[in-house]
N, C-alpha and C positions, 0 to 999 in steps of 0.2 A: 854215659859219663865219659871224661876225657882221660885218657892214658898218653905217656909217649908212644908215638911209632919207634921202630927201630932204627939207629943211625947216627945220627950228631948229637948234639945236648941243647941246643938253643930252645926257647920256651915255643911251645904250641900254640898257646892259648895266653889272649890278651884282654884284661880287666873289661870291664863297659868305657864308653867312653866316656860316660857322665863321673863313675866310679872314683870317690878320690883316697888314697891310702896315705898313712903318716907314719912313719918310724917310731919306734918303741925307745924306750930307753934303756942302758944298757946294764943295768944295774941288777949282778944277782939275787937271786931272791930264795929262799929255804923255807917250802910250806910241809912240817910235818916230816913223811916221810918220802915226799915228793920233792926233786929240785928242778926249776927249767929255768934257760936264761930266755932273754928275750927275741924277740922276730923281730928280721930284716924287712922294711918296708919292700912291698912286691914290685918289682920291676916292669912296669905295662909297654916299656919302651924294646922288650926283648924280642929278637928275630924269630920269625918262624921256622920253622924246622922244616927239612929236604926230608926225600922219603927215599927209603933206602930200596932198591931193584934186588925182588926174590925171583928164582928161576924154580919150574921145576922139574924134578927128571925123570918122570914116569906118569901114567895115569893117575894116580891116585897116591905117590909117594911124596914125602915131606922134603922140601929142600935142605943141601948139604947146608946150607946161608942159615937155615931156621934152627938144624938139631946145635942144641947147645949156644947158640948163638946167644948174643946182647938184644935183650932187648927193654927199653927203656919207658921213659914216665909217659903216659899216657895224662888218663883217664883223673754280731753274733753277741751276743754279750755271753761274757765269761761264769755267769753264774745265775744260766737260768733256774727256773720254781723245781723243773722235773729232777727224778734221779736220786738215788739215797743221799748224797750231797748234797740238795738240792732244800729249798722251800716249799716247792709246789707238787701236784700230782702229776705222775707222765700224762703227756697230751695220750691222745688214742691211736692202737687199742692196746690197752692195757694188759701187762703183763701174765701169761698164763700161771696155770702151776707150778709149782718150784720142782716138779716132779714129771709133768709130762704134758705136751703141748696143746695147745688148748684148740678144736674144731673151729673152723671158718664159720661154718652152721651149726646151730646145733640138730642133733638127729633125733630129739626127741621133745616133750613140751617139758614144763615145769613140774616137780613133783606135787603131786595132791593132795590137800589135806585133809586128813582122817574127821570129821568135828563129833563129838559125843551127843548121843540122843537126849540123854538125862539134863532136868534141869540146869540151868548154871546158876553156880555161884559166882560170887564174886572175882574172884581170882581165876574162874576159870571164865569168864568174861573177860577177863584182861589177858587171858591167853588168846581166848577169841581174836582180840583185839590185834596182839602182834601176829598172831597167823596170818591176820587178813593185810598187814601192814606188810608184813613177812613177803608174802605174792604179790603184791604190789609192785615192793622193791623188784623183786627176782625179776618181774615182767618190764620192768622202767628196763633194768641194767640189763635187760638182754635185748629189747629194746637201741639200747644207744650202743649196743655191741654189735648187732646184727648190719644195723640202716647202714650207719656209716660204713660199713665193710662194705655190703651191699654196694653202695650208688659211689665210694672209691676206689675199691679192690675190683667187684666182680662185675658190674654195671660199665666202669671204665674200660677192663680189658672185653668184656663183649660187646658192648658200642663200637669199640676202634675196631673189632677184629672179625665180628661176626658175617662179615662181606665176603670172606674167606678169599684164596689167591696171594701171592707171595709176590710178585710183582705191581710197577704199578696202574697196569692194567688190568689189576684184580684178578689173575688167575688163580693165586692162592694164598691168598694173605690173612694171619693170622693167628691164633690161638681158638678163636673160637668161644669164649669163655666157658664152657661146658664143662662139668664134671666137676664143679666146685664146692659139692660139699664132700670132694673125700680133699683137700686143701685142708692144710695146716697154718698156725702162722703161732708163734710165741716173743716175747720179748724175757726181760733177763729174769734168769730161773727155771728155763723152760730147758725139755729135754729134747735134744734133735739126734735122729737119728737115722744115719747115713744111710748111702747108697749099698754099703757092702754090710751093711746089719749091726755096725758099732753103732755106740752113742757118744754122747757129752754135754754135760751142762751149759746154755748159752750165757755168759755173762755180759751185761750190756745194761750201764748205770745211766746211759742217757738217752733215754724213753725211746729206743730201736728198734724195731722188732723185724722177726723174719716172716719169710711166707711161702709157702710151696706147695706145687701141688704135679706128685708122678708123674700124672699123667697128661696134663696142661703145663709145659716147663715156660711158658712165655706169660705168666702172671707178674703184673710188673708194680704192684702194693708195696712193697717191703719198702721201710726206712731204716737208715742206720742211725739216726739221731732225732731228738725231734726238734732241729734248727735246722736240720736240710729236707727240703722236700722229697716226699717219696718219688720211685720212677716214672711214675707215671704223672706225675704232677710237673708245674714247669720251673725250669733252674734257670734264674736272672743272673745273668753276669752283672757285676758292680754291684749286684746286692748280695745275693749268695758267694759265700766261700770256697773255695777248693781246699781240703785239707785231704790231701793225698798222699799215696805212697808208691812206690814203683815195684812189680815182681821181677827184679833184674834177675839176671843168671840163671832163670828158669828154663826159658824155648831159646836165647841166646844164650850161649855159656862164657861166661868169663873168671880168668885163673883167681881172680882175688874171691870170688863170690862161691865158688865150685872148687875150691882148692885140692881136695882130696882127689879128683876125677884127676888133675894136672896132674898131681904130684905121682900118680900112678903112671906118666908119662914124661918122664921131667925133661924131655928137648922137644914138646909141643909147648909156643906159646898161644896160641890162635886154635880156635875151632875148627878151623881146615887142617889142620898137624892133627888134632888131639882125634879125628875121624877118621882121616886116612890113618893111622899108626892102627885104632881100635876096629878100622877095618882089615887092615891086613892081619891081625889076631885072631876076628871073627868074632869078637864083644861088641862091636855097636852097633845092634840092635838093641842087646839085651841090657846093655848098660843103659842105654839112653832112654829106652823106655821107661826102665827104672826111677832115674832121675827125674824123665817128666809126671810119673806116676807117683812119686813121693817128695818132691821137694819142696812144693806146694800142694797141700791137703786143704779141704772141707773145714777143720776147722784154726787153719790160719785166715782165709776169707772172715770165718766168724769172729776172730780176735781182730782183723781189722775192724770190721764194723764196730764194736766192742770199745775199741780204742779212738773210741769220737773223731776218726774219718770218712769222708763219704766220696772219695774217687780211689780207683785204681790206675796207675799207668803200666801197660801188658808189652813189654817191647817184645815181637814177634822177628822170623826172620823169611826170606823169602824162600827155602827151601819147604815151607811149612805147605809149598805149593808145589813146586818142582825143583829138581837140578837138570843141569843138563851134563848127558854123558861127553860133548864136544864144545868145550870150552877156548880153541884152539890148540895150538902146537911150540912145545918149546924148541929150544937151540938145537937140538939133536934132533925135533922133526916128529916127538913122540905125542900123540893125540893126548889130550891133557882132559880129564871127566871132573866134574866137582866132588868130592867126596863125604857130602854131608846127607847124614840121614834123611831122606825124602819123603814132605806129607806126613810123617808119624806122629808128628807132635799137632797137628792141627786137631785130633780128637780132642787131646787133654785140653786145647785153647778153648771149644766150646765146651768142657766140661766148665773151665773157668765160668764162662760166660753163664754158664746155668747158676754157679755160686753166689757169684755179684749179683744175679737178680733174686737171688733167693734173700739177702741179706741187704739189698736196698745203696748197693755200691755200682756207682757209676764207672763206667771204662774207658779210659782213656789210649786207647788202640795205638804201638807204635810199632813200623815198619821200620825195624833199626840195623837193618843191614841193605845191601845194595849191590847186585853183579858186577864185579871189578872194583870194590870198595873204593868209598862214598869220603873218607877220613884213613883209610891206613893206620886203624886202633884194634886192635884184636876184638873190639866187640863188634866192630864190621862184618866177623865173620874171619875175615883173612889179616894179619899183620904185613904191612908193607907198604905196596904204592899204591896210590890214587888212580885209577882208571875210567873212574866214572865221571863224563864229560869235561877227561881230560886226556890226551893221548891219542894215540893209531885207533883205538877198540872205546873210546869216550864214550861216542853217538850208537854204539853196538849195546853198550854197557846202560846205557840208557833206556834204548828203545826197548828192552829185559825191562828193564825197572817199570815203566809204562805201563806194559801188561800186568803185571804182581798189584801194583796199584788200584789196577782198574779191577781185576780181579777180589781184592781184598774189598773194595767200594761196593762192589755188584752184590757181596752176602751182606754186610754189615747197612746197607741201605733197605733193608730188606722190612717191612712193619714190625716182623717181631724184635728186629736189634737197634731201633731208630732212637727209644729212649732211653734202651741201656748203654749203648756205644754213643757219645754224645759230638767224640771230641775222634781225628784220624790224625796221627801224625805220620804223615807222606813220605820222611827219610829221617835218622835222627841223625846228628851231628854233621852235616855236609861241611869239608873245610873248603869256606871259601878263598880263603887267600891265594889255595889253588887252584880252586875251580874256575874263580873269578866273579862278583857280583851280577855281571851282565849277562853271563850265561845263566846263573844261577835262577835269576829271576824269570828271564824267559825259559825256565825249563817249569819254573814253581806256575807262572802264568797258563803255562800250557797244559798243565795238571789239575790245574784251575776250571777251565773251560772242559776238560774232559770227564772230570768228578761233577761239576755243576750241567754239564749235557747230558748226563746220566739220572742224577737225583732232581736237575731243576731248581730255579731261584727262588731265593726266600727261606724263614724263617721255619724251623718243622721238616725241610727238602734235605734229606741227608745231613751227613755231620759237620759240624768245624773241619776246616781243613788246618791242620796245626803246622809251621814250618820254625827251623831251628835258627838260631840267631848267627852262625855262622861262623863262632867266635868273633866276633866283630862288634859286640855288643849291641844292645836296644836302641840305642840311641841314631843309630846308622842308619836304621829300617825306617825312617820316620819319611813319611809322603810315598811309603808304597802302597802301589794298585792303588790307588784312590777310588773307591766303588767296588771294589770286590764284592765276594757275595762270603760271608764268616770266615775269615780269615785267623786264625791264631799265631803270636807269638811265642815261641817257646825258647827260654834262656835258662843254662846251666849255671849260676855259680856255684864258685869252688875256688878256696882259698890253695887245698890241695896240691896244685898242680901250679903253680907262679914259681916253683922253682925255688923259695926262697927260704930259708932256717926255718921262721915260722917258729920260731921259740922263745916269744914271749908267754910269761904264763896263765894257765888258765886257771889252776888249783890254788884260788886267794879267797876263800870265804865260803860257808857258807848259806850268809844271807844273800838272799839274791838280789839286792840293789848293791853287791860287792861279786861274787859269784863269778868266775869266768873271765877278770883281770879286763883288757881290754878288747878282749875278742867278742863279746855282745855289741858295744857301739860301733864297734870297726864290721861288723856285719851288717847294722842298720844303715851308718852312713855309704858304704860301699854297696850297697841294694835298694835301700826303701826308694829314694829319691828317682834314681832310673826306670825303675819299673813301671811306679808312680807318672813318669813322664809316657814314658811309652803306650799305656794306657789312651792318655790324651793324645797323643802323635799318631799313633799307629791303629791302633783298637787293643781286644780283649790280649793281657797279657800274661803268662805266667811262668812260675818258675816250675821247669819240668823234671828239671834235679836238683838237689842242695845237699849236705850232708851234713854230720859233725865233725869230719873231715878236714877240721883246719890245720894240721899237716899232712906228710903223701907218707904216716906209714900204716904197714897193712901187707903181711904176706901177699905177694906178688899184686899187691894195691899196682906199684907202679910196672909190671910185668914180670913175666914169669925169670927174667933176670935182670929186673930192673935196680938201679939203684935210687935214694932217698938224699934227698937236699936238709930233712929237719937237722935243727943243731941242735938237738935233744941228744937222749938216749930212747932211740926206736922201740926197746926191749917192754917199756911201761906201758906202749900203747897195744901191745900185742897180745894181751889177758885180761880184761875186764878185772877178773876174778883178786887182782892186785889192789884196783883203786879203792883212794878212801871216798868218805864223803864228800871231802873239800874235792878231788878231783871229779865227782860225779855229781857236783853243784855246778861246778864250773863249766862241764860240758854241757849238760841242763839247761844252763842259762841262756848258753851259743844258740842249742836249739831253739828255745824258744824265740830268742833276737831274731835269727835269721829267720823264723816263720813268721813275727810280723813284720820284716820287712817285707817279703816279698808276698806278702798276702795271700794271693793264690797257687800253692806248691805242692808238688810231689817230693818226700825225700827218698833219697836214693841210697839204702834199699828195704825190705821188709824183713832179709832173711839174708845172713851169711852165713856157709857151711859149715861146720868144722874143719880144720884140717886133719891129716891123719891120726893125728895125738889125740881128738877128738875137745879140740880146744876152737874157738872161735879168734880168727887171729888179724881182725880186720874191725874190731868191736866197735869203733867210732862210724859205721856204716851201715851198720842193721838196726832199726828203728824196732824190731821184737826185741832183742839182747836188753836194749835201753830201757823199754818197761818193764822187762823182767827184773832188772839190778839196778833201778831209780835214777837213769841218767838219760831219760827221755820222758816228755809230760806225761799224764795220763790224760790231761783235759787238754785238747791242742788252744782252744778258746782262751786257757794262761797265756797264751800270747800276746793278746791284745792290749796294748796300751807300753811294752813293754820299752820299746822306741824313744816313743817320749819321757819314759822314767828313766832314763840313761842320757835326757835333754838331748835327743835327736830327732829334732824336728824334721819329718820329712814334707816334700811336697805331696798335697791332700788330692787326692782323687775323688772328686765328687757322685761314683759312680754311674754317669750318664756315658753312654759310647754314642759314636755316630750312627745312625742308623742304620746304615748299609752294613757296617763291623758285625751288626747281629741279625742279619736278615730284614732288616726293613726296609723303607722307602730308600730306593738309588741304590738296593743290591744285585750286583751284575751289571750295573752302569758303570764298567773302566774308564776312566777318564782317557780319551782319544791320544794325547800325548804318551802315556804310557805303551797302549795297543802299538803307535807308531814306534815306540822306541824298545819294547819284548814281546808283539803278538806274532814273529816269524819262529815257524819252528820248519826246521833247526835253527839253532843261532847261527850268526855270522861265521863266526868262528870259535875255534877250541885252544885251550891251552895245550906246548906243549908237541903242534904240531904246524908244519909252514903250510898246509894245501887249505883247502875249504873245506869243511864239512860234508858238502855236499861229494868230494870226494874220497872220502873216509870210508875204511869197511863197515857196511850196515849187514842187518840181519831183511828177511821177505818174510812179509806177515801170510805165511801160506799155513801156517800150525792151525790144529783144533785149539777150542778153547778148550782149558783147565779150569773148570769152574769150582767152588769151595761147597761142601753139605753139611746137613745135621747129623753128626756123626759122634758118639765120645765112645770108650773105653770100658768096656763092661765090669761092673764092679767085679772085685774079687771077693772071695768070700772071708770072713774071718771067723773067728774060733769063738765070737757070741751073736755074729748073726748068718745068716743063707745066703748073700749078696745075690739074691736076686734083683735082675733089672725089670722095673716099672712098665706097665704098656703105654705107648702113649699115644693119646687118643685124637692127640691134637694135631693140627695140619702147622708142619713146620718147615714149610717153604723149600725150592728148590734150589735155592745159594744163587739165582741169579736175578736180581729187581729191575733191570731192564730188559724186556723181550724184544726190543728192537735193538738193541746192541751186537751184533753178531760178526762186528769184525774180527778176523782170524789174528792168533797171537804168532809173535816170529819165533822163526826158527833159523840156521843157518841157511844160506846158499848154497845150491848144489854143485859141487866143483870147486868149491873158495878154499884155497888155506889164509886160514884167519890168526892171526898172531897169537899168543894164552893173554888171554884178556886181563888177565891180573897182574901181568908184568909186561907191559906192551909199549911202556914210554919211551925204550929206546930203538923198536923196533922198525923197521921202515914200513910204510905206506903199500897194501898190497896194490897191486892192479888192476883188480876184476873185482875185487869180492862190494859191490853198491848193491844193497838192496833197494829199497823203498822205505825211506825214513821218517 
C-alpha cells in the first residue's frame, strides 16, 4: 500500500488516468450521533514528492534524520443452491461431523446386519425391507464419497506427482500421492486439529472444505467455496473471480498494521530502525519470531476460506533469503550491514504455504521490498530514498534484486507449488515517476525472459508474472510487451492517500441502495471503467489493494509521525467499537462498491494489531474486524451487480483475454519493436546520475547460490495437545526447479568501496568498483 515518504507534502500518488472524480457538496449533514462534512474533490494534477537523503552512522545504528523525525503520508452468482443460506445441497464432498473430521477412506466396510432366523412377520418384513434399503444407501453414499475423492483428490495428485523429482528434469518431483488413507478433509462443522494438538471448529457456509494429510503436505483437493475450483483443478481468468485478501504486516512490518512492535520504539518509522534499535537490545530474534509465529495462525487461513475468499496475497521481503553484512559505507567511511532479521521468517512462509493448501486458498506470492528501496515507503523495508535503478548504487541495487527473484522463482516453480502459487509479483509498488518507465520496462522485460528461461513458455510453465502499475495508472500500460508470456497487472486504489478532506459523508442510511452517501458510486465510477479497460488493453488485470480506507486516518496509517489531510474528526475512525449501524452500513456498502468495481481484488488487510491499549486503531483496514462487528460482507458475491444499482454503468469485459496474456498461442512472441526498444540490459541509462550505466558501481556474480527449502517451524506444544511434528513421507523437493540454472549470485567486489546503497543519490560515481552487470 502507499504511504508518504518522508520530506515535502506534495501528493505521491496520482488517480488512473481514465479515473474521473466530482466534488461533493458542501452542505452539513447530522446523522445521529455521527457528523461529517463533506470531501474535497481529489486532486490528480498534484506533484510528486522528492525523497528526502537518510545517512547512516554505524553498522547497524538508526539515523540521527530517522529518531523522532517527520515522517509523512505514505501508504459468480450471488445466491448459489449450496450453504445454510442457500437453496440447494453443497456440491461435494459433503460436510463431515459437526464433531470431528471425517476419513478420506474409510478404514473399515459397512456395518452388518444382524437378520432373525424366526419366521417374519409382517412388520418385520418391512424391517427386512428398510435394512436392505438401509445398505444400499450406506454403499450408494460412500460410493459417491469415495470415487470422486478418489479420481479428484488422490488420483490427481498421484498422476501429476508419482514421477517423483522436484525439478524439471524429474529428479524429484512431487508428493507422491501415498499415504492417503491416513488424509483428512471436513467442510463446515468439522473439527480440525492443529499441528501443536489444539483444535477448533471449521465454519464454512459455502460448501468449502479442507484437506490434509501429515504426512503428504502437497495434497492439492481442498476448496474454499464451491464457485471456485479446487487447487488442483484449472482457474480461468475472465471467468473465475479473485476475491482475496492480503497478510500485510506479517513477514514485512508496517507501523499502522504492527503498531504495538512501533510503539515500543517510538523514533523507528521503518523496519530497518525498528531491527537495528531491537538488535542493539538483543529482542530481535525473539520478538520477531514471536510475531511471525502468532500473528498469523492456522485458523485465520481457515476464517478466510470461511469468509467466501479464495486467494491469498503473501507480501514477503527479501531478507527472507539473505542480508548482506556490506551494504557500503557512509560519510564517515563506517561499513554499513543491513540489519534485518535474516531467513527466519522463510519457515513461517512455507508453514503459510501448507495452510492455503490445506484450505483450498490460492497464493498470490509478493516480493514487496527491494535492496536500496524500490518506492521510499516504509514498507520497502527502509523509509527514504529510492536507489533502486536510480542513482550511483541503481544497477548494484538491482542486480541484488535479480537474484532474490530468481531465487524465490526456482522454489515456487517447483510441481509441488505450481498450483498453489499461481500468481509472483516481482516488486510491489516501484515509483516510477522516479525510476522512469523506460528503465522500468526494460528491467520488468529482463525479468521476463529470465523467469520464462527458467519455467518455459506457456500455459501450466510457472506462474503469472504480476508487475505494479507504477502509480501511473492502468491506462498508461496499454500496448505493453505485446506477446509476453502471463503477464499480470497489479493496481492499488486508494482514496486514502490523494491528500484530500475526504469528508463527505458516509453514515446516511441504512438501506443500502442509500448506505455510504456517495462514496459507493464515487468507487465504481473511479475504478470499474479502468480496469475493465485495461483488461482489454493490457491482459489479465487486478486490484492487488483496495481498502475501506476512504480517508488516511489510522494510528500511524500515514507513518509513524505522519500527519492526516481528513477534515473530519480522526478520533471516530480510530475505535470501531464507537460506530453505529448507519456508520457500518455505510462503510459496508463502500466495500462492497469497490469490490465490484474492480472485480478481481485483494483487500488490504486481513488483520490489524492492536495498539498497546489493546484497541484496533486502523479499523477501516482489516477485513476480520469488519466481519466480526458487520461492516464487511460476509458473502463477497453481495457484490455483484452493485454498480449498476447506483446507475454506474461501467465498460463490460467480455471475459476473453488475448491468448498469449494466458499462455496460449503467441506466448513469448515480443513483438520485435519492443525487444528493439527494452530488450538491452542494462538500460541506457539511469536516473539521477550523468555517466552510463555501464559505468556505474556493479556487484561480480562470483557468490554461491542461496537456494530456498522445505522447512517450517516446529510446533509448540500447548496445554491440550503434545505438538508433535508429523513424519513426512513425501518427497518435497529441493527449493531449486531448474538443474541447469547455476549461475553464481553477486556479491561485492573485492577492493571496491561502494557508496551505502540506500542513500547513494548524491554521492559521487566510484572508479573501480564495475562488476559484470
Amino acid at each position: 500500500m502507499m504511504q508518504e515518504r518522508s520530506g515535502d507534502n506534495d501528493n505521491p500518488f496520482l488517480a488512473s488516468a481514465s479515473a474521473s472524480y466530482h466534488p461533493h457538496s458542501s452542505n452539513d449533514v447530522n446523522y445521529g450521533d455521527f457528523a461529517s462534512t463533506p470531501r474535497s474533490a481529489p486532486n490528480p494534477n498534484s506533484p510528486y514528492r522528492d525523497h528526502t537523503q537518510m545517512h547512516q552512522q554505524d553498522s547497524y545504528a538508526t539515523s540521527a534524520s530517522y529518531l523522532g523525525g517527520g515522517g509523512e503520508h505514505y501508504r459468480d452468482d450471488p445466491h448459489y443452491g449450496g450453504g445454510s443460506g442457500g437453496g440447494g445441497g453443497y456440491p461435494y464432498p459433503p460436510a463431515a461431523s459437526p464433531n470431528t473430521s471425517g476419513m478420506l477412506l474409510p478404514t473399515s466396510g459397512p456395518p452388518q446386519a444382524h437378520l432373525s432366523n424366526y419366521p417374519s412377520s409382517p412388520s418385520s418384513s418391512r424391517r427386512r425391507k428398510m435394512i436392505i434399503i438401509g445398505l444400499v444407501a450406506v454403499l450408494l453414499i460412500a460410493a459417491a464419497v469415495v470415487i470422486p475423492l478418489y479420481f479428484f483428490v488422490i488420483k490427481k495428485n498421484s498422476d501429476d506427482k508419482d514421477s517423483g523429482g522436484s525439478g524439471k528434469d524429474g529428479d524429484s518431483k512431487g508428493a507422491g500421492g501415498k499415504n492417503v488413507v491416513g488424509a483428512v478433509r471436513g467442510g463446515d462443522g468439522s473439527t480440525v486439529t492443529m499441528a501443536n494438538g489444539e483444535s477448533f471448529v471449521y465454519k464454512n457456509e459455502f460448501g468449502g472444505y479442507w484437506l490434509a494429510d501429515p504426512a503428504n503436505p502437497f495434497l492439492t483437493g481442498a476448496k474454499p467455496n464451491s464457485w471456485t475450483p479446487a487447487l488442483n483443478e484449472s482457474w480461468t481468468w475472465g471467468v473465475d473471480r479473485v476475491y482475496g485478501v492480503n497478510l500485510g504486516g506479517w513477514f514485512v512490518l508496517e507501523p499502522f498494521i504492527s503498531p504495538a512492535l512501533f510503539q515500543a520504539y517510538p523514533s523507528a518509522p521503518d523496519e530497518w530502525t525498528l531491527a537495528a534499535l531491537m538488535r542493539a537490545d538483543g529482542t530481535l530474534q525473539s520478538v520477531m519470531e514471536k510475531h511471525y509465529d502468532t500473528f498469523i495462525t492456522e485458523k485465520d487461513i481457515a476464517q478466510i476460506a470461511g469468509a467466501g475468499l479464495n486467494w491469498v496475497r503473501v507480501p514477503i521481503p527479501f531478507w527472507a533469503i539473505s542480508t548482506w553484512d556490506n551494504v557500503g559505507t557512509d560519510g564517515n567511511g563506517t561499513t554499513i550491514a543491513e540489519p534485518y532479521l535474516e531467513g527466519v521468517c522463510w519457515k513461517y512462509i512455507v508453514r503459510l504455504f501448507g495452510w492455503a493448501r490445506k484450505y483450498g486458498l490460492r497464493v498470490n506470492l509478493d516480493l514487496h521490498t527491494a535492496p536500496g528501496s524500490q518506492n521510499g515507503y516504509n514498507h520497502s523495508g527502509k523509509l527514504g530514498q529510492i536507489n533502486f535503478l536510480k542513482g550511483p548504487m541503481g544497477l548494484a541495487n538491482a542486480q541484488r534484486m535479480l537474484d532474490y527473484i530468481r531465487v524465490i522463482l526456482e522454489f515456487i516453480a517447483q510441481p509441488e507449488y505450481q498450483e498453489l502459487i499461481p500468481m509472483f509479483g516481482i516488486m510491489n509498488e516501484a515509483f516510477l515517476p522516479d525510476i522512469g518507465r523506460d528503465v522500468l520496462t526494460t528491467f520488468y522485460l529482463h525479468v521476463h525472459d529470465m523467469i520464462r528461461g527458467i519455467t518455459g513458455i506457456g500455459e501450466g510453465k510457472g506462474p503469472y508474472i504480476s508487475i505494479h502499475d507504477g502509480f501511473q495508472g492502468v491506462a498508461s500500460w496499454k500496448g505493453f510487451l505485446p506477446g509476453s508470456d502471463r503477464i499480470i497487472m497489479d493496481t492499488h486504489p486508494y482514496f486514502a492517500f490523494d491528500q484530500q478532506p475526504n469528508d463527505a459523508p458516509i453514515a446516511t442510511s441504512t438501506d443500502p441502495a442509500l448506505a455510504g452517501g456517495t462514496w459507493p458510486k464515487t468507487a465504481c465510477s473511479a475504478w470499474g471503467a479502468s480496469l475493465n479497460h485495461s483488461r482489454v488493453d493490457f491482459g489479465v488485470t487486478v486490484a492487488g489493494e483496495f481498502s475501506n480506507g476512504y480517508n488516511d486516518c489510522g494510528l500511524y496509517l500515514t507513518g509513524v509521525n505522519g500527519s492526516q489531510h481528513y477534515g473530519g474528526d480522526c478520533n471516530l475512525w480510530l475505535d470501531s467499537t464507537t460506530w453505529n449501524d448507519t456508520t457500518k452500513a455505510g462503510v459496508k456498502q463502500f466495500a462492497l462498491a469497490s469490490m465490484d468495481a474492480t472485480q478481481d481484488w485483494f483487500f488490504w488487510t486481513w488483520k490489524i494489531g492492536p495498539a498497546i491499549d489493546g484497541v484496533v486503531r486502523s479499523p477501516l483496514w482489516s477485513y476480520q474486524l469488519g466481519l466480526e462487528n458487520g461492516f464487511m460482507p460476509t458473502d463477497p458475491r453481495d457484490s455483484k451487480g452493485v454498480c449498476a444499482s447506483l446507475g454506474e454503468t461501467k465498460f463490460a469485459f467480455q471475459g476473453n483475454f488475448s491468448s498469449w496474456a494466458t499462455g496460449g498461442a503467441g506466448a513469448g512472441t515480443i513483438a520485435p519493436t519492443a525487444i528493439q526498444s527494452f530488450g538491452a540490459w542494462p538500460p541506457a541509462t539511469l536516473s539521477n546520475v550523468e555517466v552510463a550505466p555501464t559505468l556505474l558501481p556493479t556487484y561480480t556474480a562470483t557468490a554461491s547460490i542461496v537456494s530456498l527449502t522445505f522447512t517450517m517451524p516446529a510446533p509448540s506444544a500447548s496445554a491440550s495437545g503434545s505438538g508433535a511434528a508429523a513424519e513426512i513421507t513425501a518427497k518435497v523437493g529441493n527449493g531449486w526447479y531448474d538443474p541447469q540454472d547455476q549461475t553464481p549470485m553477486v556479491t561485492t567486489v573485492a577492493g571496491c568501496g561502494y557508496p551505502f546503497a540506500y542513500s547513494a543519490l548524491s554521492s559521487a560515481v566510484p572508479p573501480v568498483c564495475t562488476g559484470s552487470p
